[in-house]
C-alpha positions in Angstrom: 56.3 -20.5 38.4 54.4 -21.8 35.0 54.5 -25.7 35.1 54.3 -26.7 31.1 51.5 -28.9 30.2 52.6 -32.5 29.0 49.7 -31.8 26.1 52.6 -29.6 24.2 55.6 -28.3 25.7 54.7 -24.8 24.6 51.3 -24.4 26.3 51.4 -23.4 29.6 48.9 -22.9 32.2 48.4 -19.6 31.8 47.6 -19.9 28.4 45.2 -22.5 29.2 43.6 -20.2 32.1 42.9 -17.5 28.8 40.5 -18.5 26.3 41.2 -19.9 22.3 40.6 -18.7 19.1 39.6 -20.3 15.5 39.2 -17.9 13.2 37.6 -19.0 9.9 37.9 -17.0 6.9 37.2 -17.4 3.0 38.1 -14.8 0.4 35.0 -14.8 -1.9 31.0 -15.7 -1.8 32.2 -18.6 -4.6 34.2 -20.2 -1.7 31.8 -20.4 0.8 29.2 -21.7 -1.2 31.3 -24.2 -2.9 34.2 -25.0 -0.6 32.3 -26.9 2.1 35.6 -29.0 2.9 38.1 -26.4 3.4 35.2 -24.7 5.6 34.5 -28.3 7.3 38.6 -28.1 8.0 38.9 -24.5 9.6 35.8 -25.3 12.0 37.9 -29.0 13.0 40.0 -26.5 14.9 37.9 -25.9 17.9 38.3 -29.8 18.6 42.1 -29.6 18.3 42.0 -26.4 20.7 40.1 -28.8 23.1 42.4 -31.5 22.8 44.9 -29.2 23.5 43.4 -28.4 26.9 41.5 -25.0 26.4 38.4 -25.6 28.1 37.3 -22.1 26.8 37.2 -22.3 22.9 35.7 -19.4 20.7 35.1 -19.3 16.7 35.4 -15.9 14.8 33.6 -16.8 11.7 32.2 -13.2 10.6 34.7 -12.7 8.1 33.6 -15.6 5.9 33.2 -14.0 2.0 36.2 -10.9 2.9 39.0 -10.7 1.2 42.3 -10.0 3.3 44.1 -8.1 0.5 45.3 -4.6 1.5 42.4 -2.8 -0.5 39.5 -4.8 0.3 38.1 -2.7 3.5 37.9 -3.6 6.9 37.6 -7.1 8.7 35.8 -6.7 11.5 36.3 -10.3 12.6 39.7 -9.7 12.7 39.6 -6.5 14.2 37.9 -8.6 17.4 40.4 -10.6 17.3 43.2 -7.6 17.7 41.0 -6.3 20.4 41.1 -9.5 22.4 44.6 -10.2 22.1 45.4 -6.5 23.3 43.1 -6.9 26.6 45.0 -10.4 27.4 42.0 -12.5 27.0 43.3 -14.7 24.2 45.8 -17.8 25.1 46.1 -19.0 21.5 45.0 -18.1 18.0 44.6 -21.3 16.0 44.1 -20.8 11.8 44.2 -22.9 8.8 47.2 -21.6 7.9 48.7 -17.9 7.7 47.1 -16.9 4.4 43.5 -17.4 6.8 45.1 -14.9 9.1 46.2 -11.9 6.9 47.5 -11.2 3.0 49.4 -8.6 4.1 52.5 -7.7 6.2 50.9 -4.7 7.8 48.1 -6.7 9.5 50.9 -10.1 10.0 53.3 -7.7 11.5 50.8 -6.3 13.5 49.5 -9.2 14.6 52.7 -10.7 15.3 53.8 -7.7 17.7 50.5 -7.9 20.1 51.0 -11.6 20.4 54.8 -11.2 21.9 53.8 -8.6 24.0 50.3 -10.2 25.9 52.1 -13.7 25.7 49.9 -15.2 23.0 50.7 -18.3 21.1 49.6 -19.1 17.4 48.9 -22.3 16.0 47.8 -24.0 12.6 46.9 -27.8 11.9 50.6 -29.4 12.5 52.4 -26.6 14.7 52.5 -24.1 17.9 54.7 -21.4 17.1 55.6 -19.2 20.2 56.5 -15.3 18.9 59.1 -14.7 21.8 60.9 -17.5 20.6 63.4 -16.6 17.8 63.2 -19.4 15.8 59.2 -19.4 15.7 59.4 -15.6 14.9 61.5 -16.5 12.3 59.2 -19.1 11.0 56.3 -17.2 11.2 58.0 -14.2 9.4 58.9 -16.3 6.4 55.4 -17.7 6.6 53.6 -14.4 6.2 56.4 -13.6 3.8 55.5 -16.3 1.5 51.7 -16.1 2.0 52.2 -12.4 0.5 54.4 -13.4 -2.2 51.9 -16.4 -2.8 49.3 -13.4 -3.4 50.9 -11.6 -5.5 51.7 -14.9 -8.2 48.6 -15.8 -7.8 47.0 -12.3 -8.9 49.9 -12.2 -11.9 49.0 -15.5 -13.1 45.2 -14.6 -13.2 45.8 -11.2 -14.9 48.4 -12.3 -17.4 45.9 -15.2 -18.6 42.8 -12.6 -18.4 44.8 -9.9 -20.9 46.3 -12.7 -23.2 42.7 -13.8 -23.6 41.4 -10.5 -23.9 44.3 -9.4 -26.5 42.1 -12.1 -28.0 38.8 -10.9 -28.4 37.4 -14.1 -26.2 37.2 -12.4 -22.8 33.1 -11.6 -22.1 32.2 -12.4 -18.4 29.7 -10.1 -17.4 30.9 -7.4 -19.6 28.1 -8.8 -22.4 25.5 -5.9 -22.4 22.0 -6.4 -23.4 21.2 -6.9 -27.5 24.5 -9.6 -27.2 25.0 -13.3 -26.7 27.8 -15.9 -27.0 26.8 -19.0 -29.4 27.7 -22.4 -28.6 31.1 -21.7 -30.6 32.2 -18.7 -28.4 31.2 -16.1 -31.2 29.2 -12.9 -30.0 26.1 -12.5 -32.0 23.5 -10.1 -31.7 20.3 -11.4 -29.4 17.8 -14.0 -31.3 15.3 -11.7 -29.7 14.1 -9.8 -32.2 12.3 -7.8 -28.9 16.0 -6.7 -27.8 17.4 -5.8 -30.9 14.6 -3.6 -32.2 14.5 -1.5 -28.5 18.6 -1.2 -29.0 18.1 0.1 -32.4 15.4 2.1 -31.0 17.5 3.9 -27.8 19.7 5.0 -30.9 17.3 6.5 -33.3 15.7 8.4 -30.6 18.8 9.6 -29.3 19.5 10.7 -33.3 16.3 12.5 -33.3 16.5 14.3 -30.1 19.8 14.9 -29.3 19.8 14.6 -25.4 19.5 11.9 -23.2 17.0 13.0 -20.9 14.8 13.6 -23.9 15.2 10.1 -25.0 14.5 9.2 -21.2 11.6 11.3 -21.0 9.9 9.9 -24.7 10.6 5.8 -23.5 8.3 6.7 -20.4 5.6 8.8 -21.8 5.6 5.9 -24.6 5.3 3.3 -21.5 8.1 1.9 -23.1 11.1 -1.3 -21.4 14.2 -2.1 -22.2 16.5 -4.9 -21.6 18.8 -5.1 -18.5 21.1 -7.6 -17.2 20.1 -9.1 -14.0 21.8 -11.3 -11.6 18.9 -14.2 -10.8 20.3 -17.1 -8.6 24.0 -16.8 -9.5 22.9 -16.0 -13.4 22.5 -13.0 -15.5 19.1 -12.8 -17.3 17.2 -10.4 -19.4 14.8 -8.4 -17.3 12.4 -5.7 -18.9 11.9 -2.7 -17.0 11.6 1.2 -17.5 15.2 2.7 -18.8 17.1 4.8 -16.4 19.2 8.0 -17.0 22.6 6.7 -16.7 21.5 3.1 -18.4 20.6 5.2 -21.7 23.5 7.1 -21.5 26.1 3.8 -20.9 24.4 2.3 -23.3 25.0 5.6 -26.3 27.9 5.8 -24.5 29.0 2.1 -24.8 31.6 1.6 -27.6 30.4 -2.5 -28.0 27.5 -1.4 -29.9 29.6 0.1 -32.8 31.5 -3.6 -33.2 34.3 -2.9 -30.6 35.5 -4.8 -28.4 37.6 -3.6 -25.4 38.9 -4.5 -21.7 40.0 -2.4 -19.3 37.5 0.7 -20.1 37.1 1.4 -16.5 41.0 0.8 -14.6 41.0 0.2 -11.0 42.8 2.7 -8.9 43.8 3.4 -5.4 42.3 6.0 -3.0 43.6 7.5 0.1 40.3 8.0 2.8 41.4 8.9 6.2 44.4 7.6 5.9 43.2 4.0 4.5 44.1 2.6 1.4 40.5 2.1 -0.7 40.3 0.6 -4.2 37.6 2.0 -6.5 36.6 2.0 -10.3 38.1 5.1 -12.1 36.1 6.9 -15.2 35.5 5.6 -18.2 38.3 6.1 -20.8 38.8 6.9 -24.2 38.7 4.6 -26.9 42.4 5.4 -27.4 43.8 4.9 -24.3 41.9 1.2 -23.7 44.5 -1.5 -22.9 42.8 -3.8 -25.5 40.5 -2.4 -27.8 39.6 -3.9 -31.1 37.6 -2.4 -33.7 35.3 -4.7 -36.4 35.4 -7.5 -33.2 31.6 -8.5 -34.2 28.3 -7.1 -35.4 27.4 -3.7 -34.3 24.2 -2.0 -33.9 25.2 1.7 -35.0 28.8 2.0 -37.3 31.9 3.7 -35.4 31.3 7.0 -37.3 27.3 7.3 -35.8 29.3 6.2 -32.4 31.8 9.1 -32.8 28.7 11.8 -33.5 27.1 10.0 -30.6 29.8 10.3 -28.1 30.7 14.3 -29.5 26.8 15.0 -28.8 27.1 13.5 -24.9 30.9 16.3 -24.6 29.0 18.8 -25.9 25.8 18.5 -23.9 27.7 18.4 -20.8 28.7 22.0 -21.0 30.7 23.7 -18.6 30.7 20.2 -16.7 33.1 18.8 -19.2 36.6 20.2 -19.8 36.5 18.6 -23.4 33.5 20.3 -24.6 33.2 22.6 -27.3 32.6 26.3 -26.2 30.6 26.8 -29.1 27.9 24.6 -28.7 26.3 23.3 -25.6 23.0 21.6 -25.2 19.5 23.5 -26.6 17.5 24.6 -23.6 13.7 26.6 -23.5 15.5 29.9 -22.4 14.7 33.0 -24.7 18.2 33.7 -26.0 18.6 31.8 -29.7 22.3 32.2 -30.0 23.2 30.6 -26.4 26.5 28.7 -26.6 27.4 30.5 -30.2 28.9 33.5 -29.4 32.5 33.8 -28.9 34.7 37.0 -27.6 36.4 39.3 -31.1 38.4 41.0 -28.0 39.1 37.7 -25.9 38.3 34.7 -27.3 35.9 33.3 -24.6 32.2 32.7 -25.0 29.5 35.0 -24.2 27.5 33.9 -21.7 23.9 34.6 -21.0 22.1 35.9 -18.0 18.2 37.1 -17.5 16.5 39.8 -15.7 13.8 42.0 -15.7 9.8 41.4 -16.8 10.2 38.3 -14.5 13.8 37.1 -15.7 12.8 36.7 -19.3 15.0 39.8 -20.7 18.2 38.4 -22.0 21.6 39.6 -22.4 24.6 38.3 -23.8 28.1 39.3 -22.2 32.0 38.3 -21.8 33.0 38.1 -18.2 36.5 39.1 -19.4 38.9 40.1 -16.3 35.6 41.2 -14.4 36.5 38.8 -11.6 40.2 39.6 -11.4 39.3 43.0 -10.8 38.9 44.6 -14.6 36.2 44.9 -16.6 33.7 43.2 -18.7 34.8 42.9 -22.4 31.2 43.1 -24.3 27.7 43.1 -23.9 24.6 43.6 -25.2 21.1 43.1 -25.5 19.5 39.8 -27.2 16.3 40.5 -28.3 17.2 42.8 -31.5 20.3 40.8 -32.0 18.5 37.4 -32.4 15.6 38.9 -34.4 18.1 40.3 -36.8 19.8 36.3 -36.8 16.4 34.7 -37.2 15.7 37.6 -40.7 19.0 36.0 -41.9 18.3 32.5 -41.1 14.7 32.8 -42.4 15.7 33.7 -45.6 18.3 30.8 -46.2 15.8 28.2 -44.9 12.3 29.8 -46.3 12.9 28.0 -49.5 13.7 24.9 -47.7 10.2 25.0 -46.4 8.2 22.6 -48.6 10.8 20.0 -48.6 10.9 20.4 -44.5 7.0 19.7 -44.5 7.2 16.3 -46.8 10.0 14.9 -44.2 8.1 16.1 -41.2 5.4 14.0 -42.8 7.3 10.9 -43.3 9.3 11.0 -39.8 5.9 11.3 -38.0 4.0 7.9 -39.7 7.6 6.8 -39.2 7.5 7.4 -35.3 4.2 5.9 -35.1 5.2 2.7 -36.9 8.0 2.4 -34.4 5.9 2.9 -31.3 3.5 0.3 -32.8 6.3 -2.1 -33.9 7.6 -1.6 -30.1 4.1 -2.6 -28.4 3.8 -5.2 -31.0 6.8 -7.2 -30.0 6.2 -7.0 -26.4 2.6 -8.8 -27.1 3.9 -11.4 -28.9 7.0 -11.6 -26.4 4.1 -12.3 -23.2 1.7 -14.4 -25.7 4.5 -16.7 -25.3 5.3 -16.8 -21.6 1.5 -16.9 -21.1 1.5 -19.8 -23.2 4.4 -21.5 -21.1 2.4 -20.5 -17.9 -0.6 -22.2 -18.8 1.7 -25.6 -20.1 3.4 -25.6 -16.6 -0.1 -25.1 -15.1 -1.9 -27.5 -17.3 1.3 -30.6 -16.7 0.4 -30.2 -12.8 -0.9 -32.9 -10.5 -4.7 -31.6 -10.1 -4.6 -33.2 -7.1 -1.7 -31.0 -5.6 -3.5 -28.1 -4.9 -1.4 -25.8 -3.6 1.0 -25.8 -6.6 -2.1 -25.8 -8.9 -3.2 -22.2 -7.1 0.4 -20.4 -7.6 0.7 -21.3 -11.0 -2.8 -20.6 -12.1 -2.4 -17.3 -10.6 0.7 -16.8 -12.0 -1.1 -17.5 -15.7 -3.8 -15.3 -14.8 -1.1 -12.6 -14.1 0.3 -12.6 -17.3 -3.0 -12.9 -19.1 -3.7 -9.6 -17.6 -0.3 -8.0 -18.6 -1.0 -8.9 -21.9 -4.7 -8.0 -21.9 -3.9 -4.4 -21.3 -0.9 -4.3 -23.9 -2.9 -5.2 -26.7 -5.3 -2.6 -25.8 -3.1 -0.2 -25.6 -1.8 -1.0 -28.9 -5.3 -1.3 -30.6 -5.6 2.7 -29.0 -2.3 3.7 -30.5 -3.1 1.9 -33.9 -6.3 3.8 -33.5 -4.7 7.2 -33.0 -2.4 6.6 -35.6 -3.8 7.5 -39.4 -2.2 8.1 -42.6 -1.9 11.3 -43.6 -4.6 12.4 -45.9 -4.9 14.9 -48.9 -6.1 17.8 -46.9 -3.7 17.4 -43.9 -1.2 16.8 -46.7 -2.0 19.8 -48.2 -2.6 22.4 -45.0 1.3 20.6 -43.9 2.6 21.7 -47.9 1.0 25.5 -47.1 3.1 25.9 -43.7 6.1 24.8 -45.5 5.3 27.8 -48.1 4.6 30.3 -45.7 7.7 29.2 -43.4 7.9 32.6 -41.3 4.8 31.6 -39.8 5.5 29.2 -38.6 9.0 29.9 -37.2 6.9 32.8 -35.2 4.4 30.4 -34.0 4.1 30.1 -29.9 3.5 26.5 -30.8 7.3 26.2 -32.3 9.6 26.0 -29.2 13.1 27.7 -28.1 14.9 24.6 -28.0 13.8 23.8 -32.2 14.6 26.7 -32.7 18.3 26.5 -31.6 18.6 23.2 -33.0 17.8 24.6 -36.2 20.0 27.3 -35.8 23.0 25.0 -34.9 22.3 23.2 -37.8 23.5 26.2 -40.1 25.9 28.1 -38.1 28.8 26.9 -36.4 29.7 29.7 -34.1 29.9 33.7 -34.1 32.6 36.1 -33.4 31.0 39.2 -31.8 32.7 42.8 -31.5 31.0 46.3 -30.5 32.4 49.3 -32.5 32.2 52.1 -29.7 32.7 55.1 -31.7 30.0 54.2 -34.2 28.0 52.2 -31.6 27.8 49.0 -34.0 27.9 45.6 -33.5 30.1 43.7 -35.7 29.5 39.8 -35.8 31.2 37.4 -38.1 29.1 33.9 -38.6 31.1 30.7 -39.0 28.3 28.6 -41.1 28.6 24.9 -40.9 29.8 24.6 -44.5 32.9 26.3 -44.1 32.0 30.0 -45.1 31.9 32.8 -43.3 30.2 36.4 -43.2 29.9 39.5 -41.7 27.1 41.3 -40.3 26.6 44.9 -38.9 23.9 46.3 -37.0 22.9 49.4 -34.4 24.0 48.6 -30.9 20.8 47.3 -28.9 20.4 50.1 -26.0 19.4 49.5 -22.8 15.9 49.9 -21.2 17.1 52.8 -19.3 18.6 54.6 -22.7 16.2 53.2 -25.1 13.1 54.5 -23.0 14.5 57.6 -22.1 12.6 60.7 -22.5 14.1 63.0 -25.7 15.5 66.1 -24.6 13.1 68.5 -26.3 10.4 67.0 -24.4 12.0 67.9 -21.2 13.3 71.5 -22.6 9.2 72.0 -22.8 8.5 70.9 -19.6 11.1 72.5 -17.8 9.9 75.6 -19.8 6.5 75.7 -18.7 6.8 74.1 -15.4 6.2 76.7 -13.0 3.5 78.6 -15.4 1.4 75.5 -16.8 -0.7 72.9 -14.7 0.4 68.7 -15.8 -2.2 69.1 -17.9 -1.9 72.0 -19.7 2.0 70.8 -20.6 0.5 67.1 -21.7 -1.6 68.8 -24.2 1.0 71.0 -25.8 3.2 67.7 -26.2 0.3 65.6 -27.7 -0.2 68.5 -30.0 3.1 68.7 -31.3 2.9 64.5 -32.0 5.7 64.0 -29.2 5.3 60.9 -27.0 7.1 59.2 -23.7 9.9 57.3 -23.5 7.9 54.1 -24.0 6.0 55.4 -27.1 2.8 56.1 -25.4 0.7 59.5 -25.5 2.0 61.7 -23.1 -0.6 62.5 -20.2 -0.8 64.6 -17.5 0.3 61.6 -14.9 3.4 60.9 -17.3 4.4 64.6 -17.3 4.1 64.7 -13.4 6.4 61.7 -13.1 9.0 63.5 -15.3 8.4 66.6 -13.2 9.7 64.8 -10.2 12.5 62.7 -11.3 14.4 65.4 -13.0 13.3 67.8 -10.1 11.5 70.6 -12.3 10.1 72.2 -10.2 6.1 72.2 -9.1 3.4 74.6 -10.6 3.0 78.0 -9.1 -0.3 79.7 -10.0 1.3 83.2 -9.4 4.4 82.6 -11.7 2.1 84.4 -14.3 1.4 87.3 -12.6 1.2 90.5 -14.6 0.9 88.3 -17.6 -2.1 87.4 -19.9 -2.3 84.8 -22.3 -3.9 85.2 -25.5 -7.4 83.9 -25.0 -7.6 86.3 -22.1 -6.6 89.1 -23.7 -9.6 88.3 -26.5 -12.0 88.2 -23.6 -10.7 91.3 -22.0 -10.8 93.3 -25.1 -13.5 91.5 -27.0 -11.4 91.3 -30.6 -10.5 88.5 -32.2 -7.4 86.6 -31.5 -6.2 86.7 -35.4 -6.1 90.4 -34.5 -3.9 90.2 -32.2 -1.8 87.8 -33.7 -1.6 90.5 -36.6 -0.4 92.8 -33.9 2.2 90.5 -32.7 3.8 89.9 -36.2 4.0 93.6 -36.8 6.0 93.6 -33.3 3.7 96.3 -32.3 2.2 94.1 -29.0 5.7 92.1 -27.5 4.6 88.3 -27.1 6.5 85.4 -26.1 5.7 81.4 -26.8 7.5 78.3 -25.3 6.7 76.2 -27.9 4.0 75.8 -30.4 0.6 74.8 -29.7 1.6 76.9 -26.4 0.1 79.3 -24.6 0.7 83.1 -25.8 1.9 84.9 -23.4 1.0 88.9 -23.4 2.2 91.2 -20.5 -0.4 93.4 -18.9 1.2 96.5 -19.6 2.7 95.9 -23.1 -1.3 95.0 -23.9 -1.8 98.1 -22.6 0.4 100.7 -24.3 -0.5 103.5 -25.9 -0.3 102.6 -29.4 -1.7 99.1 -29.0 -4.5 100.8 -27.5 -5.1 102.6 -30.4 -5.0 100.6 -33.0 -7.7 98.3 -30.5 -9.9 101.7 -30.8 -9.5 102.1 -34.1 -10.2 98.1 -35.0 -13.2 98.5 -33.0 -14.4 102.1 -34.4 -13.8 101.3 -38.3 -14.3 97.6 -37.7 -10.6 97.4 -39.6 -7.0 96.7 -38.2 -4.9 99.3 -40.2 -1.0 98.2 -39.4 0.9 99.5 -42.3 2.4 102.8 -41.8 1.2 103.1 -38.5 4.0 105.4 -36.6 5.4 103.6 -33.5 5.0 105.6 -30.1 8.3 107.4 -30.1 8.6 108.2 -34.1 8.3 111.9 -35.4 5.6 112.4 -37.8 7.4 113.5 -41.5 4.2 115.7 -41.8 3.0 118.8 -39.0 
């Protein structure tokens, strides 16, 4: 039988032959670097649990800094402590108070339930509550209650003061990007820095010029180019220079506070389900229109609202298929080979043609609309690109040939102009580490002489940025150097491309992804149909300024069509197959000006291709047996062949011909009839061909 301890009535021995518990918790970092005494407090527990009589005392400390909310991830301090209780080691659980313990009923409850059933007692600073007993179960039920309830005013009170000072416009914490500062009167002004605000302006105009992020990405590192980032340094956000990331560029086009705005609550908090645990996270960024606060005109921007509009339209659009809000008729300029990628929409369904590449090494484009293809049907259009954008770039030549000379004097300007701002870039960084050279060699030079080992780091720390500055002014002396004004003759070779702008637009040197840019400049999008009676495609162009037009042209065929060999070639081969060698045929063809599929001269290797892949049989040297050709016959007979050619007009000598330029062909015993014969003997005895009223073989003479 358990004999109570005169220490506290509710302590027994058994409890005291089980170990105790102080658990020690804190909800933030802020609290356990700055509230020592509430820390001091929780730790003056393990001397009450001795006083108490536990001669076994242990102090769960590891979830100093954790939250206890429902959403803040696991404790695993106080999952030890569940694990305890539950294996009957723990006698009694001694905390603060009950907020220490939990901020929510599911972990009180559960907490509550192990203790009744392994016997374990809880305890704060004044009291031992028992949870068998039904008036300490009580209590401690309205404690976690009210610790709860406690939470959730003190989370109201802290929002409603954060939104009425939002609704405000006076709300910053660490939402102040970099190229922003608060004055000493709580007004947001741009950064003194002249540094930071020309590299903002300058993440802008590049993004302007190029139209992509990873373009802009790709020119800030080739230039050897930082920007500014907020830091967190001892507590403190700072300005850091380093090289700009991908998603940094794009927050920062992306990032409605440059274009004067202020907002809060651009990114919500929302609650996820993972394996069956509640998880808080950050959702997407929203709209400008469905911010909680959102103020326009709030301060100075860098860019207006309108460039932060064409900005954020540029980011949809380059996302492509990725994004359900982009446009289907533009999508981000790529090297591929087909011009009008992203501009041509479906007459017969709507949807945009997409683009895919085979042959000669995946270069050959074709455009096409999947249609119901995928559900079983049938593609809607498709065709090749190659004839279809060379008939596009004829109609876009001749709109922006005349534009050429102009296009040549901005060129001009835009290039000093994007060498001024490299230089002006490199500039401002020099004179940015002249000065914190200057302030290392003041904290160097103030030092004790005699304290040496301070003296050391902070001469090599001068030294350090000595260097860094060494090499940037040489590398802005070799840019200065590179960079020359644009004389006369340069002037005047950029004036003659401009005049002969075809040229130029042909040029290897002048890349696929200009190209399209230039090409989306002028044309919005293009509705494309196939007429398949007349074989004719039918496109209508949407131009940018609102008109539209219509343009026809022959339906591109395929390699297999448009190389295929004409049918009067193969009627000549398949003719003189079995009589003619490869060779003999190639000649015939070549003499009548026919060529291959391909446009090349026909040969006797390209004839014995198309002699096995229509199956025409192979060459038989006996097929012309009995049969004599006409050089043959002028060897056997020793006339001339325009002799016998008179003889085969006159239908005296029966001949037959495939083709011209073919062999004549004779038969043996036509050549040698009687009457032929004669007029051969007569030829050769007279030394003349007498045709005309010459009585055929089987005509009665009108004279005995």
């Amino acid at each position: 039988m358990n004999t109570e301890v005169a220490i506290h009535p509710k302590i027994k021995v058994d409890h005291l032959a089980r170990k105790a518990i102080v658990y020690v918790r804190q909800s933030t970092t802020m609290q356990v670097r700055h509230n020592q005494e509430s820390q001091a407090l929780q730790y003056a527990l393990k001397q009450q649990a001795e006083r108490l009589g536990f001669a076994k005392v242990e102090v769960i400390d590891t979830d100093l800094g954790v939250s206890a909310s429902a959403y803040s991830g696991p404790r695993e301090g106080f999952k030890r402590l569940l694990a305890d209780v539950a294996l009957g080691q723990v006698g009694l659980i001694l905390s603060r108070e009950v907020s220490r313990l939990s901020r929510s009923d599911k972990d009180w409850c559960h907490l509550i339930e192990l203790c009744r059933i392994y016997d374990t007692l809880l305890g704060d600073a004044d009291h031992i509550y028992n949870p068998n007993l039904m008036d300490d179960q009580l209590i401690l039920g309205i404690k976690g209650t009210l610790s709860v309830v406690e939470l959730g005013v003190l989370k109201l009170r802290m929002q409603q003061g954060r939104e009425a000072k939002a609704k405000r416009g006076e709300l910053y914490g660490s939402m102040i990007t970099p190229g922003y500062q608060v004055d000493v009167d709580g007004n947001l002004i741009k950064d003194p820095n002249r540094r930071v605000q020309e590299i903002v302006e300058l993440i802008f105009k590049m993004f302007r010029k190029f139209g992509s992020v990873r373009r802009t990405h790709r020119w800030f590192h080739d230039k050897q180019l930082e920007t500014p980032v907020n830091k967190s340094i001892a507590g403190h956000f700072q300005i850091v220079w380093q090289r700009p990331s991908l998603c940094y560029l794009r927050d920062v086009i992306n990032n409605p506070f440059y274009a004067g705005a202020y907002y809060h609550g651009r990114r919500p908090k929302e609650i996820v389900m993972r394996d069956g645990i509640p998880h808080r996270r950050q959702a997407n960024y929203l709209d400008p229109d469905k911010i909680k606060v959102f103020i326009h005109d709030h301060h100075e921007g860098y860019i207006s609202w309108q460039t932060y509009e064409e900005n954020r339209a540029m980011l949809i659009q380059n996302s492509g298929n990725f994004n359900a809000d982009a446009d289907g008729s533009v999508a981000m300029t790529r090297e591929g080979q087909a011009l009008l990628t992203g501009l041509l929409h479906c007459a017969r369904c709507g949807r945009k043609l997409h683009v895919r590449y085979w042959g000669n090494k995946g270069k050959v484009a074709r455009y096409f609309c999947g249609g119901d293809y995928h559900q079983g049907g049938e593609y809607c259009i498709r065709f090749g690109s190659m004839k279809v954008d060379q008939r596009f770039e004829k109609e876009i030549l001749a709109i922006i040939s005349p534009l050429g000379v102009e296009a040549s004097l901005r060129a001009m300007e835009q290039q000093t102009q994007k060498n001024n701002e490299h230089s002006q870039a490199l500039m401002r960084k020099c004179e940015q580490l002249d000065y914190e050279a200057q302030r290392a060699f003041e904290q160097y030079d103030r030092v004790d002489p005699a304290n040496r080992l301070v003296a050391y780091t902070l001469e090599k720390r001068w030294n350090e940025k000595l260097k860094i500055l060494e090499h940037t002014r040489n590398e802005l002396a070799h840019e200065q150097k590179q960079t020359r004004t644009i004389m006369d003759q340069d002037r005047n070779n950029v004036l003659a491309l401009g005049n002969n702008f075809a040229r130029v637009w042909q040029d290897p040197a002048c890349s696929m992804s200009l190209k399209k840019r230039l090409v989306r400049l002028l044309i919005h999008e293009v509705v494309a149909d196939i007429d398949e009676q007349n074989q004719q495609l039918r496109f209508i162009i949407h131009w940018q300024g609102g008109c539209h037009s219509e343009l026809l042209m022959e339906r591109p065929r395929s390699a297999s069509q448009a190389h295929k060999t004409d049918q009067k070639d193969l009627d000549i081969i398949q003719a003189m197959a079995l009589k003619y060698d490869d060779m003999a045929i190639a000649r015939v063809l070549a003499s009548l000006g026919r060529t291959t599929g391909k446009g090349n001269k026909w040969s006797r290797h390209s004839v014995a291709y198309i002699r096995r892949h229509y199956g025409l049989g192979a060459y038989d040297s006996q097929a012309l047996a009995g049969t004599t050709t006409l050089v043959q016959a002028v060897k056997q007979y020793g006339i001339s062949d325009g002799s016998i050619k008179r003889l085969i007009d006159a239908k005296i000598l029966p001949a037959t011909q495939v083709a011209p330029y073919a062999p004549i062909e004779i038969k043996q015993e036509d050549l040698d009839s009687e009457i032929v014969q004669q007029h051969i003997q007569t030829l050769k005895r007279t030394g003349k061909l007498s045709i005309e009223g010459t009585a055929t073989g089987n005509q009665k003479s009108l004279f005995e």
